[in-house]
VODRENKE-580017 format. One record per residue (C-alpha): z negated, x, y. Coordinates in nm, 4 decimals, padded with zeros to 6 digits. Each point is the difference from the previous one (the first is absolute). Last residue first. Example, Ala and Ser with C-alpha at 12.3 -4.5 7.8 and 13.67 -1.06 7.14 Angstrom:
BEGIN
<pz = -00.7140&px = 01.3670&py = -00.1060>
<pz = -00.0660&px = -00.1370&py = -00.3440>
***
This chain:
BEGIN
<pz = 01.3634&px = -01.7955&py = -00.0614>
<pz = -00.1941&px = -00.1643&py = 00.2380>
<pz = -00.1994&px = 00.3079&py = 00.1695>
<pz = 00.3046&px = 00.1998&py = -00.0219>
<pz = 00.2157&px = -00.1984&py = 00.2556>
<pz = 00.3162&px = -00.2046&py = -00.1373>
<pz = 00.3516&px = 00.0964&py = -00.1205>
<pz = -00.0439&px = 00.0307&py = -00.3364>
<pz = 00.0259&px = 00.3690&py = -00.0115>
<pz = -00.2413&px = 00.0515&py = 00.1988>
<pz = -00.0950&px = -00.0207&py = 00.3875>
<pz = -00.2005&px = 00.2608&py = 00.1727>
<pz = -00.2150&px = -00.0954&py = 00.3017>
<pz = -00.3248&px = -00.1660&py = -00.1118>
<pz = -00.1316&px = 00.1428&py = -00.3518>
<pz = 00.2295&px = 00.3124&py = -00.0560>
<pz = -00.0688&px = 00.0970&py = 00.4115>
<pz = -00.4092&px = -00.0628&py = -00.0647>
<pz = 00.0487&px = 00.1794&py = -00.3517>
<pz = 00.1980&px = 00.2983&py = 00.1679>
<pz = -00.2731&px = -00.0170&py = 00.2827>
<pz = -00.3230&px = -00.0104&py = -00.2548>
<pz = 00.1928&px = 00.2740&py = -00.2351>
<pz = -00.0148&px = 00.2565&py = 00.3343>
<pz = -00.3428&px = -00.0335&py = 00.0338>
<pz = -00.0553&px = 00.0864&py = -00.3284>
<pz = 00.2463&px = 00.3206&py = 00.0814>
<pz = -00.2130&px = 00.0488&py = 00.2557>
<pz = -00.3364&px = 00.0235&py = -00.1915>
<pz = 00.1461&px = 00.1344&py = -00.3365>
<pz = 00.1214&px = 00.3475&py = 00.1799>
<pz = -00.3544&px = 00.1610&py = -00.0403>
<pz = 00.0362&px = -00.0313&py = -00.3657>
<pz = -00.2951&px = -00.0449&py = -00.2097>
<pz = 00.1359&px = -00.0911&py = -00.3379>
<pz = -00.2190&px = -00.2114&py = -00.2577>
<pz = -00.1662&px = -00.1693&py = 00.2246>
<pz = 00.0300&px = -00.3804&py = -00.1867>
<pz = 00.1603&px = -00.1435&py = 00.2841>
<pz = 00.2570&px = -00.1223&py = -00.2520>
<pz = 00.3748&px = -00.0750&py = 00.2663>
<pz = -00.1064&px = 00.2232&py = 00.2716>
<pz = -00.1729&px = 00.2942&py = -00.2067>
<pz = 00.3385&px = -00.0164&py = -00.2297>
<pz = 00.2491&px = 00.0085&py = 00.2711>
<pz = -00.1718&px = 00.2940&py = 00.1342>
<pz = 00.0224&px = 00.1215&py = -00.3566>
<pz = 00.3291&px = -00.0327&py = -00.0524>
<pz = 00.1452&px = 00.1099&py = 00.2748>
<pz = -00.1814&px = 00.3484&py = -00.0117>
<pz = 00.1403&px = -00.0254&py = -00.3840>
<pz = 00.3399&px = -00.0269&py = 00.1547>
<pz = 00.0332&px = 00.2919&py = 00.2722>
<pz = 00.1576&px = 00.1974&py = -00.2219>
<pz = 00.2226&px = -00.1805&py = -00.2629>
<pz = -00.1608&px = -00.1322&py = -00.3463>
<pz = 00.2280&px = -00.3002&py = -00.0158>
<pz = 00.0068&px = -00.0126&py = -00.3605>
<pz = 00.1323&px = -00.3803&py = 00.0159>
<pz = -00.2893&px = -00.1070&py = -00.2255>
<pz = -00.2510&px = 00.2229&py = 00.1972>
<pz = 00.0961&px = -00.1535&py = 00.3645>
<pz = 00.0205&px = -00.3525&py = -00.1326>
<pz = -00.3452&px = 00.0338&py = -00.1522>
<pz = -00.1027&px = 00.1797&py = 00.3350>
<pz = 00.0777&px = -00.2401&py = 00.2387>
<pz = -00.1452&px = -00.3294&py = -00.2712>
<pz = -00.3304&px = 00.1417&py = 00.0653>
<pz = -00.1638&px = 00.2232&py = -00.2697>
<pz = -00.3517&px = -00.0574&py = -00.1247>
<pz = 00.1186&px = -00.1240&py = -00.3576>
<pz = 00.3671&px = -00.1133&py = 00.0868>
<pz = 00.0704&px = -00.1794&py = 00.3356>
<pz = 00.3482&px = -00.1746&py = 00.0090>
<pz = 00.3852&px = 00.0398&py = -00.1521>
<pz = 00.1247&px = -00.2327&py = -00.1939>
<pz = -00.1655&px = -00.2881&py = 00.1243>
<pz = -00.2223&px = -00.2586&py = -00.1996>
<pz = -00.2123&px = -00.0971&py = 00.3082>
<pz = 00.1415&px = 00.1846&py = 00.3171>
<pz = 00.0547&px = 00.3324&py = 00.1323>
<pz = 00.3530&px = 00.0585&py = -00.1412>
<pz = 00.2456&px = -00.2049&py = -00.1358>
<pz = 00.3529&px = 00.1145&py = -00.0887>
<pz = 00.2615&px = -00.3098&py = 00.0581>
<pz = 00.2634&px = -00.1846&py = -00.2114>
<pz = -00.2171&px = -00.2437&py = -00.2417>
<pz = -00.0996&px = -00.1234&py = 00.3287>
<pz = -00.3884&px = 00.0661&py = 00.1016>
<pz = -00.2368&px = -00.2522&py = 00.1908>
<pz = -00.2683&px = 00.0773&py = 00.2154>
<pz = 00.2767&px = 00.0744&py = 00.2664>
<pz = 00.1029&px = 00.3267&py = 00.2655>
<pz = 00.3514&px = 00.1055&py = -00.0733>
<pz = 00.0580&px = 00.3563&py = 00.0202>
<pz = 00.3704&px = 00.0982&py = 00.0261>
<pz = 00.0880&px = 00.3834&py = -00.0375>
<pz = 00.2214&px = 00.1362&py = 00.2628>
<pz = -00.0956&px = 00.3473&py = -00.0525>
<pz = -00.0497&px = -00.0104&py = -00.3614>
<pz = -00.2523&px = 00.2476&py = -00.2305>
<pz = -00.1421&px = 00.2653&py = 00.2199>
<pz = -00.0252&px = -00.1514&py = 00.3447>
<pz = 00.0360&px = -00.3547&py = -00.0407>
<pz = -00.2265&px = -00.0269&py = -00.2983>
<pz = -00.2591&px = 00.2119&py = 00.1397>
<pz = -00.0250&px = -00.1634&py = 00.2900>
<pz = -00.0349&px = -00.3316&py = -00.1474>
<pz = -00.2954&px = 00.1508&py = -00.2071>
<pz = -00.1512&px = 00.0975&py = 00.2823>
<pz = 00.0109&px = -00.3174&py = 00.1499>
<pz = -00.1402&px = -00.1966&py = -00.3086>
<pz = -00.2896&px = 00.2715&py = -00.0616>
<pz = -00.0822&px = -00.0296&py = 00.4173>
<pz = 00.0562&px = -00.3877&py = 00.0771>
<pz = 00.2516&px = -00.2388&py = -00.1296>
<pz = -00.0146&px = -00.3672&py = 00.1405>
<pz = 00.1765&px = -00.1332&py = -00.2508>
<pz = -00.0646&px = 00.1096&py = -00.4094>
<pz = 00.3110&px = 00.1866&py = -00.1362>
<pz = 00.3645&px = 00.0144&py = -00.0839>
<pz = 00.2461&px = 00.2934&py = -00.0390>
<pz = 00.3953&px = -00.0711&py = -00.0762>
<pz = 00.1539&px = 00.2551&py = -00.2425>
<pz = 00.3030&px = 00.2051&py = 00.0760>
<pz = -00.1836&px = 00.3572&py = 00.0260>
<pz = -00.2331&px = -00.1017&py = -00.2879>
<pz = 00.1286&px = 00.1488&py = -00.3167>
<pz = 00.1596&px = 00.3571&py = 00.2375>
<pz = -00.3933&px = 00.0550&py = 00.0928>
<pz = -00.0891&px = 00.0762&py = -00.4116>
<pz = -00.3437&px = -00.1011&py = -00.0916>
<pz = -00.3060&px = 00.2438&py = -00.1244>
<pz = -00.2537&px = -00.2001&py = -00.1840>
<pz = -00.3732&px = 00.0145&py = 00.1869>
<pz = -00.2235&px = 00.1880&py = -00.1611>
<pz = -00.3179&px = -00.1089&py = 00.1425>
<pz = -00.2792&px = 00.2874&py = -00.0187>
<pz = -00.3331&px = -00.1683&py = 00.0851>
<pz = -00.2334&px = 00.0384&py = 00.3096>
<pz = -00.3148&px = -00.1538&py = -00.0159>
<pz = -00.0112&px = -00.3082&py = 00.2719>
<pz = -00.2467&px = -00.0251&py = 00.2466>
<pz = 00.0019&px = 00.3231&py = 00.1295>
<pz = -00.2793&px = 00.0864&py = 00.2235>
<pz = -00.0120&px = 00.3950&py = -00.1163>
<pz = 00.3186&px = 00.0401&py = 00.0392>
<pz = 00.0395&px = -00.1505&py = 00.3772>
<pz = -00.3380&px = 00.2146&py = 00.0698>
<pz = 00.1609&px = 00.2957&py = -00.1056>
<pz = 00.3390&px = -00.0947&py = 00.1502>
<pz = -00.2007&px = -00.0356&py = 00.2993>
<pz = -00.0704&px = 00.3817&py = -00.0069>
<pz = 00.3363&px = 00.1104&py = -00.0740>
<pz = 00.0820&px = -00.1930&py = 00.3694>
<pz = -00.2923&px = 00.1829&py = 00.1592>
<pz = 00.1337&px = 00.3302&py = -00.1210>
<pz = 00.3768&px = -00.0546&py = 00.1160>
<pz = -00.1442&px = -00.1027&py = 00.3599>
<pz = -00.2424&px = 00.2981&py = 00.0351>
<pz = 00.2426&px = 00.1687&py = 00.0406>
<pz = 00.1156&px = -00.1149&py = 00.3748>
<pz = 00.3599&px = -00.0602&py = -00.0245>
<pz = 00.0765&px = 00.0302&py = 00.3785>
<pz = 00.0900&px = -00.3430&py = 00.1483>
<pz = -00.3080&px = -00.1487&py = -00.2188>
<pz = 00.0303&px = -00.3279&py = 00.1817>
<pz = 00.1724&px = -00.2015&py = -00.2676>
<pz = -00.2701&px = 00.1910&py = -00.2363>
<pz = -00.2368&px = -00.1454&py = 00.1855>
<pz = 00.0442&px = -00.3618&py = -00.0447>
<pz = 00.1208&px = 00.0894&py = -00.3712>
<pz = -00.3392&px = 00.1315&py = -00.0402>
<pz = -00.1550&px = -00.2952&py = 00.1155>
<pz = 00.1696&px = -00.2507&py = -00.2053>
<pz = -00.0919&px = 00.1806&py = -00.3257>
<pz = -00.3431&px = 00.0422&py = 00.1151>
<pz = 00.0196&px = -00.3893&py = 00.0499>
<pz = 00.1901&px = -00.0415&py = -00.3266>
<pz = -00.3070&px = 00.2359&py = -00.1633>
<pz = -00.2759&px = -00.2310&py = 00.1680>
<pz = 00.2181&px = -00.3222&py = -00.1883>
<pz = 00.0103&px = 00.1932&py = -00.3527>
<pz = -00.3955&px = 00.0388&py = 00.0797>
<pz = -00.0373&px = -00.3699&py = -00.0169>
<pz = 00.2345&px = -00.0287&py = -00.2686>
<pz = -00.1915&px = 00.2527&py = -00.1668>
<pz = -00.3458&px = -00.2161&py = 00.0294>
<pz = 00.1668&px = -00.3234&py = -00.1171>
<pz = 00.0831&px = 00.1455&py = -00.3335>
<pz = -00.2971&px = 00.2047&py = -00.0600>
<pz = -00.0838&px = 00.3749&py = 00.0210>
<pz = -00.1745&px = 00.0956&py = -00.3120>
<pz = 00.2552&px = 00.2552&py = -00.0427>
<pz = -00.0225&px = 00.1823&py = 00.2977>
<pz = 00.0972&px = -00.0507&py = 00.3801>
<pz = -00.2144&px = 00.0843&py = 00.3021>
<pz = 00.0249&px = 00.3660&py = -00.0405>
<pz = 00.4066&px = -00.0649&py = 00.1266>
<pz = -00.1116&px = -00.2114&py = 00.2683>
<pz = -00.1927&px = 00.2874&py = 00.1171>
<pz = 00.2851&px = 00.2705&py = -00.0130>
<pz = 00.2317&px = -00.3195&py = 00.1261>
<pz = -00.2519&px = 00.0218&py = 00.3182>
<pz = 00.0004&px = 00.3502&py = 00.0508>
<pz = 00.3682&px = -00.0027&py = 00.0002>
<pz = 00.0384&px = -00.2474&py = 00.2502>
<pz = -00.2040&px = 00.1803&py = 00.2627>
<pz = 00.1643&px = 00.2862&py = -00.0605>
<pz = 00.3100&px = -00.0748&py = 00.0189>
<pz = -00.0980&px = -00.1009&py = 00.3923>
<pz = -00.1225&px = 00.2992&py = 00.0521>
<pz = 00.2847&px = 00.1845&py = -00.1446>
<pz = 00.1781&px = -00.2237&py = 00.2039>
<pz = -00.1403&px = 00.1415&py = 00.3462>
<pz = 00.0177&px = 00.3579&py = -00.1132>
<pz = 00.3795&px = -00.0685&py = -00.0605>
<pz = 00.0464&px = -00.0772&py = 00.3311>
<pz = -00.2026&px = 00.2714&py = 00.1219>
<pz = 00.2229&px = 00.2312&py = -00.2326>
<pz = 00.3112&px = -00.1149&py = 00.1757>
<pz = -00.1004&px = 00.0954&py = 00.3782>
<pz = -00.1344&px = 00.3188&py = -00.1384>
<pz = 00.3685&px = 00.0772&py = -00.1240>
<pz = 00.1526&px = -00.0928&py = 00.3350>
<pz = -00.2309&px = 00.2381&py = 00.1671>
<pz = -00.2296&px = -00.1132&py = 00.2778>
<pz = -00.0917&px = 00.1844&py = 00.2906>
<pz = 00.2340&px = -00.1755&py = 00.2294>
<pz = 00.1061&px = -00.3061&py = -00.1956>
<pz = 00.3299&px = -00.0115&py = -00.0843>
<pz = 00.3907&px = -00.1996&py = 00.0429>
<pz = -00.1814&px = -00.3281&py = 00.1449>
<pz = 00.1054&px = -00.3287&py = -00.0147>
<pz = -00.1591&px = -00.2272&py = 00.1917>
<pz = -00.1697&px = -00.3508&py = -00.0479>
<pz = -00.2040&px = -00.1057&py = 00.3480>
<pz = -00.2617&px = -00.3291&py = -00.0321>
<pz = -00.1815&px = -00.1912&py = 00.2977>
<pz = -00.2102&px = -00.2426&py = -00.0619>
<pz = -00.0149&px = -00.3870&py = 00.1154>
<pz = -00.0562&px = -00.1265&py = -00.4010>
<pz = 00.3527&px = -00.0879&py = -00.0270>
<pz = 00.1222&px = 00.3330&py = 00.1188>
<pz = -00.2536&px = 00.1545&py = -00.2635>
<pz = 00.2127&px = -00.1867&py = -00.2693>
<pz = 00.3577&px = 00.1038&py = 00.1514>
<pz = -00.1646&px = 00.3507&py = -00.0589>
<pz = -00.1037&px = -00.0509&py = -00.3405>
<pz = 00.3425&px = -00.1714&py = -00.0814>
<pz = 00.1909&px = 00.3534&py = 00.1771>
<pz = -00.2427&px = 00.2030&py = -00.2174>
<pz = 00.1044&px = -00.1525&py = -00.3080>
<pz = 00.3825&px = 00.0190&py = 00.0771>
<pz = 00.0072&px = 00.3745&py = 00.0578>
<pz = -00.1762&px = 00.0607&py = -00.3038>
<pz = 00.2807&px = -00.2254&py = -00.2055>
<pz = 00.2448&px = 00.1966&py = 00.1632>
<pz = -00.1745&px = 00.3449&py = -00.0684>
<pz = -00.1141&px = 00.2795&py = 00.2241>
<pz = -00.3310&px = 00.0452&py = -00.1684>
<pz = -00.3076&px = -00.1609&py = 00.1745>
<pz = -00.2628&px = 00.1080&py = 00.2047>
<pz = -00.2644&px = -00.1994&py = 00.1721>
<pz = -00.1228&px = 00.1520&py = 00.3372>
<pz = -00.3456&px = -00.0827&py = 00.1017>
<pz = -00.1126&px = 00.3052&py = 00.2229>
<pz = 00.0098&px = 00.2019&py = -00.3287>
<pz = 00.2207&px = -00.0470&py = -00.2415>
<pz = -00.0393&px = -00.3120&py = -00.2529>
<pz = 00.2612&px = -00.0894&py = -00.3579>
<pz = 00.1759&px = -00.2907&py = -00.0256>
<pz = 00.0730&px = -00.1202&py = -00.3823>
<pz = 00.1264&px = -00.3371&py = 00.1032>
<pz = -00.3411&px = -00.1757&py = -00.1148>
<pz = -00.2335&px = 00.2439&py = 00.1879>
<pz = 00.2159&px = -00.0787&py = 00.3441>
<pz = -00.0398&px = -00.3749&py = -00.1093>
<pz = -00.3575&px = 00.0043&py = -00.0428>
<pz = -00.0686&px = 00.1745&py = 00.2933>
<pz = 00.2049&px = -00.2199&py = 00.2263>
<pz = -00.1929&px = -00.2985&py = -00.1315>
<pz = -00.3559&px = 00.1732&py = 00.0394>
<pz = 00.1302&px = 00.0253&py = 00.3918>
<pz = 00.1443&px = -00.3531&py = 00.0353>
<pz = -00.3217&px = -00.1478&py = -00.1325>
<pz = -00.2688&px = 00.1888&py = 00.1959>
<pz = 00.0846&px = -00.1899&py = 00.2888>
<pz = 00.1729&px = 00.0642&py = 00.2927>
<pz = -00.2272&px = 00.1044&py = 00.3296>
<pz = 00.1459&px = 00.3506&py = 00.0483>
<pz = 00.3966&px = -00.1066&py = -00.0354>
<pz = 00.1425&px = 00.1845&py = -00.2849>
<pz = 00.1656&px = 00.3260&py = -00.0467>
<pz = 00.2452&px = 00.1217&py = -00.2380>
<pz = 00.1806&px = 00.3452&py = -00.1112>
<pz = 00.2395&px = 00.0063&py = -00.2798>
<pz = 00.1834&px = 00.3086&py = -00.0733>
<pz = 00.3047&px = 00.0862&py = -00.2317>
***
């Protein structure tokens, strides 16, 4: 796809550094005689036809084609320019974890990593802003990520420690009723989802500060199941149920960096599906209603 704009002679400056910023921030790439390229996807498509409702606004005049090839201009070429313009973009990010990285030692102090612990989130951040826009798997992707992980290791606040965490049998707790804090955010909601998809479909999950002698606690003072040594209350209830299925420990950590923000896991997925959380907690807090019949922020 190709986006081609032009705006009135005597506009500001402001429209114009706009524009560029958002064509940079959906991953467009520049041909000559200002043509931004895009792949052929629905989510392309729909970024170029905002930009070009945008320059409408501003007076300008904006086409969006799609092309089958550029004369001159191999397919393959087309894709490597693309990745040229991540790798660039990597770059930048890995050079700064590289010097975050000789930043930290063991005279660093308390307040002094969680200042760097908030640069890494940004990096963090940034990479994932890229790596939504990295249509072609650029490389230098996979490196930058094992590169944060340094940094993420290096800034750990707490020193990992084996847990062993009893193993429990699924078929005890398929009838029970499940209980925990209100207003459940990312542990809480990924624990729900565990227990309706590998334990009981239909489970029940009441939402009180107060236990019956009936229910299964979890995430809340004097539960059952919740955090153990650095390990959020997810991935106790994932190791006592000896859910080790693929896909799981991926789970677990994003759920993990959410819930401790302690760096431990630098996952490139952790930004949406944090994102994600704040909606399910938004729709859990105002729209859903519980078991008792009234709104989750009451119950």
């Amino acid at each position: 796809m190709i986006f081609s704009y032009s705006l009135p002679s005597k506009s500001s400056s402001s429209p114009r550094v706009t524009l560029w910023r958002r064509l940079r921030r959906i991953g467009a790439i520049s041909l000559k005689s200002g043509i931004h390229v895009l792949p052929a996807r629905d989510e392309c498509i729909e970024s170029f036809q905002w930009l070009a409702q945008e320059v409408q606004q501003a007076k300008g005049e904006a086409l969006v084609m799609r092309v089958e090839r550029f004369e001159g201009l191999a397919d393959e070429e087309i894709t490597e320019l693309f990745r040229k313009a991540r790798s660039e973009e990597y770059q930048e990010i890995e050079a700064q974890a590289i010097e975050l990285e000789k930043s930290v030692n063991a005279n660093t102090s308390l307040e002094e990593r969680r200042s760097l612990l908030e640069t890494l989130e940004k990096l963090r951040k940034q990479h994932t802003e890229i790596a939504r826009v990295d249509f072609f798997d650029c490389p230098d992707g996979q490196r930058v990520i094992t590169a944060l992980n340094r940094v993420a290791q290096a800034l750990s606040l707490s020193v990992s420690v084996a847990v062993e965490i009893p193993h429990t049998a699924i078929a005890q707790y398929r009838d029970k009723r499940w209980v925990t804090r209100p207003r459940p955010y990312v542990d809480r909601l990924a624990c729900i989802w565990l227990i309706r998809r590998f334990i009981n479909p239909s489970a029940e999950i009441r939402y009180s500060h107060e236990v019956a002698p009936d229910e299964v606690a979890f995430e809340m003072k004097d539960a059952f199941f919740g955090h153990c040594g650095n390990l959020c209350t997810f991935e106790v209830m994932a190791a006592a149920f000896g859910l080790n299925k693929p896909g799981m420990q991926a789970v677990g950590e994003i759920v993990h960096e959410i819930d401790l923000r302690d760096g431990q896991y630098a996952r490139p997925e952790t930004a949406g599906v944090d994102c994600g959380a704040i909606l399910a907690w938004f729709c859990h807090s105002n729209l859903w209603t519980c078991s008792n019949g009234c709104r989750g922020e009451h119950c």
